[in-house]
PAKE-839546 format. One record per residue (C-alpha): residue in one letter; y, x, z. Coordinates in steps of 0.02 Angstrom, whole numbers, plus 50000, padded with zeros to 5 digits. Example, Ala and Ser with C-alpha at 12.3 -4.5 7.8 and 13.67 -1.06 7.14 Angstrom:
// residues 2
a497755061550390s499475068450357
// end
This chain:
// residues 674
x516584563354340x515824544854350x514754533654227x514504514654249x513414506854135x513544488954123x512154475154020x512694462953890x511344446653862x511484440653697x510234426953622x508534433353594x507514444253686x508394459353665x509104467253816x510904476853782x511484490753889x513204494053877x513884515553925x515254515554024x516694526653997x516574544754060x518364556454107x518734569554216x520044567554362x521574570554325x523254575254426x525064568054405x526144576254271x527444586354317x529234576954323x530024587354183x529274598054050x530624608453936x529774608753738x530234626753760x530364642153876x531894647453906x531464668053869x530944672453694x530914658253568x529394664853456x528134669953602x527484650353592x527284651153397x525734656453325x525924668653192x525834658053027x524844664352874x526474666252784x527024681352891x525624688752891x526074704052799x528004699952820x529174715052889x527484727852893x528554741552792x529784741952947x528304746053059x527414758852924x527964777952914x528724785452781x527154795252744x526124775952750x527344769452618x527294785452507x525514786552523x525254768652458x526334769352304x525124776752194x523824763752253x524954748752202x525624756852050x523624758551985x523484741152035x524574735051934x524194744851798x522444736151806x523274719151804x524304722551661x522984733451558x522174716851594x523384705151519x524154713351375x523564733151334x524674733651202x526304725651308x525624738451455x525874754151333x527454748851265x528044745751424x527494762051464x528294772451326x529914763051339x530214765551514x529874786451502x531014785751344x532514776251432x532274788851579x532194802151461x534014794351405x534494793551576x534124813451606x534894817551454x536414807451455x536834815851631x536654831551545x537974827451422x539254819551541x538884837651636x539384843551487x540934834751439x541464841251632x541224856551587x542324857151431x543664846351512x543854859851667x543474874151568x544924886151541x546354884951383x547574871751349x547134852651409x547264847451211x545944858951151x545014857051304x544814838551259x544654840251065x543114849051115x542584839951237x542334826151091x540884830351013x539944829451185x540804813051210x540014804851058x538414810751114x538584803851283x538904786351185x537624789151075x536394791251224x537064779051335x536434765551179x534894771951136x534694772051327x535194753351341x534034749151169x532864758151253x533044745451416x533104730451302x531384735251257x530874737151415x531464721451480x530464712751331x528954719551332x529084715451562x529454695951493x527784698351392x526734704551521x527294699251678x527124679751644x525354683851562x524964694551744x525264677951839x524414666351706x522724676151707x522864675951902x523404658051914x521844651551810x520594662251899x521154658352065x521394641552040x519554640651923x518754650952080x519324639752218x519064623952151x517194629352110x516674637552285x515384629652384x516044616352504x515574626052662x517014636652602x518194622952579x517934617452733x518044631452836x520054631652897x520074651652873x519734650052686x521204638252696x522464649352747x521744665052652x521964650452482x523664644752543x524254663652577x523514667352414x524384656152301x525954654452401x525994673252422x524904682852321x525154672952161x527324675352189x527324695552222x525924698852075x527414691751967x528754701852055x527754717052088x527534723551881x529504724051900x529584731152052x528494745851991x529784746751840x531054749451923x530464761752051x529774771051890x531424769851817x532314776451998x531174788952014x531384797451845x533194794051869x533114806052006x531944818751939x533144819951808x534534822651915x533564835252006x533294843251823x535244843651770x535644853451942x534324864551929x534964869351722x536824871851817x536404884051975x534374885652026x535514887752208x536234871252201x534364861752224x534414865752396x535954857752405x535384841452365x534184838552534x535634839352620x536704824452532x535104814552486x534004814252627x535354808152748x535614793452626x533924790952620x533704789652794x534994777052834x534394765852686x532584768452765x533374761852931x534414749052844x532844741352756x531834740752909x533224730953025x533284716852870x531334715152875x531504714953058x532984703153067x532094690952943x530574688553040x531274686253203x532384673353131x531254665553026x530074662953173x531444655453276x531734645253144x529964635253142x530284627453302x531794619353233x530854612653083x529664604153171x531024592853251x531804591753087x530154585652993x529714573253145x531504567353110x531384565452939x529284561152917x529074545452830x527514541952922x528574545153094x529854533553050x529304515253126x528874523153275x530494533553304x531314519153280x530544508553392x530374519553537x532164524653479x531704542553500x532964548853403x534094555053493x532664565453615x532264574553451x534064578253419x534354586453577x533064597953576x533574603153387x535394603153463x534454615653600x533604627153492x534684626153357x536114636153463x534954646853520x534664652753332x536554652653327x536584664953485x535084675253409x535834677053232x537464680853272x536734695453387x535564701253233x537304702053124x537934713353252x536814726353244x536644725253065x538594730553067x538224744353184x536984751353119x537414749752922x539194760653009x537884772353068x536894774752915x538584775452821x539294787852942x537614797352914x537614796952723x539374802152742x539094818552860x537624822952732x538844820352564x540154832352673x539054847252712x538524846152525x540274845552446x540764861252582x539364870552547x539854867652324x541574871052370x541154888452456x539864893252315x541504889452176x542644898852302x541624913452308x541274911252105x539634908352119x539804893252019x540844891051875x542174877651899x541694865651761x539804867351841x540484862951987x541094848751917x539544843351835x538604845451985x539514830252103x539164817651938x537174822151964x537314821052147x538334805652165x537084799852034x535484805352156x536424797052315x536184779352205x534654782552146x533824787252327x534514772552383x533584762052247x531984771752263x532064768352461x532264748552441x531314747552286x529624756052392x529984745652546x529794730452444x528364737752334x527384742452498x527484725352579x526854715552414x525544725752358x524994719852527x525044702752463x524344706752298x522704713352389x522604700352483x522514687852310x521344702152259x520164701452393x520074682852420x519504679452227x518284692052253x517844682252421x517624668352297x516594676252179x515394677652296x515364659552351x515114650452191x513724640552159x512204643752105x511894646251904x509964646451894x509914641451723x508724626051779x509654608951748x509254596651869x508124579351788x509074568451722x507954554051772x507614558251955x505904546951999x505754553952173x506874565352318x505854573052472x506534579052610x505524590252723x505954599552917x507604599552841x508784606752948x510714611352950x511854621353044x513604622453002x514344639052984x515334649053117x514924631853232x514664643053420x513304629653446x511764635153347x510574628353460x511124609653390x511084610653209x511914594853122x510144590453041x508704595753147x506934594453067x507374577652953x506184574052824x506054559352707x505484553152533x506904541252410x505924532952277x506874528252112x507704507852116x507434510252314x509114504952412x509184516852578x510194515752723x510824530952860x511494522353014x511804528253189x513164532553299x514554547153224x513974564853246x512084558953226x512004567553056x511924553752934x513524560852822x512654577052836x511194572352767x512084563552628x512994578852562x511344589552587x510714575552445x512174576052353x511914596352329x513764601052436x512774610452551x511104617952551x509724618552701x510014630452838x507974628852809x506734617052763x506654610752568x507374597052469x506444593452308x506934582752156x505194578052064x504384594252161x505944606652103x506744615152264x508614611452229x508934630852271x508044633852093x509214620952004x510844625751959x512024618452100x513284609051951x512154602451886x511414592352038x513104588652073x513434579651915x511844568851952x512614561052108x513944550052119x514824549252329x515924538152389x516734541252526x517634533752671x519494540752637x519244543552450x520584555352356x522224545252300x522514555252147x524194553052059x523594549651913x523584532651811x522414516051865x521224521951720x521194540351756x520724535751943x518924529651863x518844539051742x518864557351836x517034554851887x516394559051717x517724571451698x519054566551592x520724559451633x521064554451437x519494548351390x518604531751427x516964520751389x518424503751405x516664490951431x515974503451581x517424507351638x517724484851668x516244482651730x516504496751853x518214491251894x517324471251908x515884475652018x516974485752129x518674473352130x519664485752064x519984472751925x520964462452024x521954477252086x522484484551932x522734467551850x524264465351994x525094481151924x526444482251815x525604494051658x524044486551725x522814504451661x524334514051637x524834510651799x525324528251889x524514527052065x526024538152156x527764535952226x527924553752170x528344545751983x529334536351922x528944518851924x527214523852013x526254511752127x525664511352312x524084504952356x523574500952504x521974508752594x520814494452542x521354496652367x520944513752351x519144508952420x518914497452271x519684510752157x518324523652232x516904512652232x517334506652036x517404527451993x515734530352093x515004515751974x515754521751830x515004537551854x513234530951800x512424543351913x510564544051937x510904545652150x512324533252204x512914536352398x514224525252487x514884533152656x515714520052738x516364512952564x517224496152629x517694501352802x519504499252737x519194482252642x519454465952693x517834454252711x517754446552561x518284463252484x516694470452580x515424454952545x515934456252349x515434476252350x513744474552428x513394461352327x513584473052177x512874485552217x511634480952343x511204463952337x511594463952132x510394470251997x509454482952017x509284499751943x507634505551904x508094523251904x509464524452032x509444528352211x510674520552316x511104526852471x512074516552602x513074524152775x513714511652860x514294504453047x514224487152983x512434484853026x512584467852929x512974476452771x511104485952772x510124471052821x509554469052612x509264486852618x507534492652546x507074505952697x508484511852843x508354527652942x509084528653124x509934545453155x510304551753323x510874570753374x510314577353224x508624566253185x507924551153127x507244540953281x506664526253196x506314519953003x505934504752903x506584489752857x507854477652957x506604466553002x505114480653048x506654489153153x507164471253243x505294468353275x505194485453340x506744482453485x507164500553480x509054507853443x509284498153285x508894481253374x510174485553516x511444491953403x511134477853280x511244463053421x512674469853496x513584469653356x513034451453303x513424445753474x515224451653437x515174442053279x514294426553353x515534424953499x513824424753610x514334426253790x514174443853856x514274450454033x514804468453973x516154474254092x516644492154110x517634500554241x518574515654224x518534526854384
// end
């Protein structure tokens, strides 16, 4: 490792040193480098958020799955007792009636068999057979009026399900405290949780119907054998469970099958977004790149090719297997009926009865099977949406009850300091012992170099995060008694890369006092003046009713120094009693920047507002009432410009360096890099 440090001599008496550049040594690159190995395609992908969960009934037992059905099934009882009680019991009593339907129409088709292969002539044998034939129709519609009403009364609830959890999840995390937000685990919990959680919850209330519905299905089969021979239950392990355990098998090779391929599949897609990224496209093209991405797609692309035709394989194989299975199973059942009507243990037309209730138990294992695989897997999903509200819950803001002042007169700041969480290094908090006092109509400036702590300290004023220790008082109240909202609302931040919202011009401003309908049109211009929005939305076709997208129809781009006017005019229009600017015009062109400051620093004067200024552009905080110097966490020097030039500490170097820039002042400053 080397440093040079090298001394720039600007006019005055202030002496500039100049830090060289610091690097590590490094070795050639290797002459070729393939974008991927060349054994298994998904041992370089991290596992995304998305799969988290994805395929886990192929790795569960039998026993795990079983085991976990009642679980879900209560679960989703809660959710829908939840939504709709009286949609929940209907849905209830429906679904037990249509399987009751279900059980009982099998009973009369067993007994239409029976009259059909009982003994006499075939003309009486049908005439007879009638009767049991209108109750079989008779059945078969109540059974499907029964279904009808089951299908409504799942429309009722299951949109109401996904609406309650929608507007929860989506109230919870927009309100959680901004250490959350910005912790990338909460992230992908919120992204699994919507993308995830929020789908199965919708498809999970009809995956429990219809397991219900399989189940009883097959309980009712079980019942109609039983009524024909007590014997012939033990007959039906031996077609079911075979046809059970192939559809087991066959469920877990798809889950298997689709997450292999879909993580193959990632790779691809990020040669495919590079090649289609809007943001990507200059640069492709000038480099001409292009074809370099296309040959690794080409690449991996027939790799997926190689790996999903080998996946369909032994799908075929083993769905032959299963079948072959299944089949062995149905066999040794039919033998062992044929034996028990050979030896007259079972009457012919019972006989006959019996293979309708067993072909009907071979579908209905088949459906219970797939319908628990899938029921398994997103109750896993569900709980994860469960448990990440509840995560939420616990990280809302404070509701004390105690309002913060309206008309702040004074903010102290003592031995505040600040350590983000899960940061490894505690021993340098962000903030470490600042302490300060902001008087009301004071304009206050936070400059130093980036990681010194002066955007820290701005959102510790602004009430995003709270002290790690030390106190912050508005007029003597400890802002951990005041409700957190509250503070919030007294404190208008802009900030460097300000939120383009697709919204209209007007709705852009008018967000900061919360409404995107409703505007004060005279504050709202004055805003939009001080600021130089005007001038901005006076260019655009619609003018206020401008839409500030590409998404839309018709909408507008702006470009980055006219969303910095359109965030400074909604910080203004905000009326706040604490106004702070992070690095508000680093996008804007000078006279952009020069007609800003002059608003809202060099402008009139608010006898009850506390501005609060972080910027780079020294110049920009010469007019400032008092500036503070932060370095690694502290302040290292206060007062105003001139008290800090007189003082030829940081400030003065910082501040002369960066008007000897400006000045064109002859400067000796020469690095090397070693």
């Amino acid at each position: 490792m080397s440093e040079q440090t090298e001394s720039a001599h600007v006019p005055g008496d202030v002496h500039v040193t100049v830090p060289g550049p610091r690097g590590e040594d490094l070795e050639l690159p290797p002459a070729s480098l393939p974008t991927a190995d060349e054994g298994d395609l998904t041992d370089g992908m991290e596992e995304a958020w998305w799969l988290l969960h994805q395929g886990a009934s192929a790795e569960a037992s039998v026993w795990e799955i079983l085991a976990r059905l009642p679980q879900a099934v209560r679960q989703v009882g809660r959710l829908a007792w939840k939504a709709s009680p009286r949609a929940t019991v209907a849905l209830a009593v429906l679904q037990l009636a249509a399987a009751a339907m279900l059980a009982f129409g099998l009973m009369a088709s067993v007994a239409v068999a029976q009259q059909i292969f009982a003994e006499g002539p075939t003309p009486e044998r049908v005439r007879a057979a009638v009767p049991q034939l209108a109750v079989v129709v008779v059945l078969l519609t109540l059974r499907a009026l029964l279904e009808y009403g089951v299908s409504m009364s799942q429309g009722l609830l299951t949109p109401r399900i996904r609406t309650a959890l929608e507007r929860e999840f989506l109230y919870l995390t927009s309100h959680v405290h901004l250490e959350a937000a910005d912790d990338p685990d909460w992230h992908d919990e919120a992204y699994r949780a919507r993308n995830q959680g929020l789908f199965y919850a919708r498809q999970i209330t009809g995956q429990v119907v219809s397991l219900a519905a399989a189940a009883l299905g097959l309980v009712g089969a079980a019942g109609v054998i039983t009524v024909l021979h007590p014997g012939l239950i033990l007959l039906l392990p031996l077609s079911v469970i075979p046809v059970g355990a192939a559809a087991v098998k066959s469920a877990r090779a798809r889950y298997h099958s689709f997450k292999r391929f879909n993580s193959v599949q990632r790779r691809t897609e990020v040669f495919s977004w590079l090649l289609l990224d809007r943001d990507a496209a200059a640069e492709l093209r000038s480099h001409t790149a292009q074809q370099a991405l296309l040959a690794e797609h080409h690449h991996l692309s027939g790799r997926i090719a190689e790996e999903d035709t080998r996946l369909n394989r032994a799908a075929a194989r083993l769905s032959l297997i299963g079948r072959g299975t299944g089949g062995v199973g149905g066999g040794i059942t039919y033998i062992a009926l044929g034996l028990m009507l050979i030896h007259g243990w079972l009457p012919l037309a019972a006989g006959a009865g019996a293979v309708l209730a067993i072909q009907s138990s071979h579908a209905t294992m088949i459906r219970v099977v797939d319908v628990a695989h899938l029921l398994y897997e997103h109750a896993m999903w569900v709980d994860d949406l469960l448990a990440f509200q509840e995560r939420c819950r616990r990280q809302l803001p404070r509701r004390t009850g105690l309002p913060a002042p309206l008309a702040v007169k004074e903010i102290t700041l003592q031995d505040v300091v600040y350590a983000y969480p899960g940061k490894k290094d505690k021993a340098k908090p962000a903030l470490n012992g600042v302490s300060m006092t902001l008087h009301a109509g004071q304009t206050v400036a936070f400059v130093g170099v980036n990681g010194s702590g002066k955007s820290t300290c701005a959102r510790l004023l602004a009430g995003l995060y709270d002290p790690t220790s030390g106190s912050i008082r508005w007029d003597g109240h400890s802002v951990l008694d005041l409700d957190t909202e509250s503070l919030q609302a007294r404190v208008a931040t802009v900030l460097q890369d300000p939120v383009r919202l697709p919204f209209t011009a007007l709705a852009n401003i008018t967000i900061s006092r919360g409404t995107l309908t409703e505007a004060d049109p005279e504050q709202v211009l004055a805003a939009a003046r001080a600021s130089g929005a005007d001038q901005v939305i006076a260019g655009l076709p619609g003018q206020w009713r401008a839409v500030l997208s590409k998404r839309f129809k018709d909408g507008q781009e702006l470009s980055a120094g006219q969303w910095a006017k359109m965030a400074v005019a909604r910080g203004l229009y905000k009326d706040a009693q604490v106004l702070l600017l992070d690095e508000p015009t680093a996008s804007m062109d000078p006279r952009a920047e020069h007609a800003v400051y002059q608003a809202v620093l060099r402008g009139e004067h608010r006898a009850d507002r506390i501005t609060v200024l972080i910027s780079h552009r020294l110049a920009s905080v010469v007019d400032c009432d008092h500036i503070y110097v932060f370095d690694g966490g502290r302040i290292i020097e206060s007062g105003s410009h001139q008290e800090l030039m007189d003082r030829g500490g940081e400030y003065a170097e910082m501040f002369t360096l960066q008007a000897a820039g400006y000045l064109g002042a002859p400067a000796s400053a020469k690095t090397e890099v070693q």
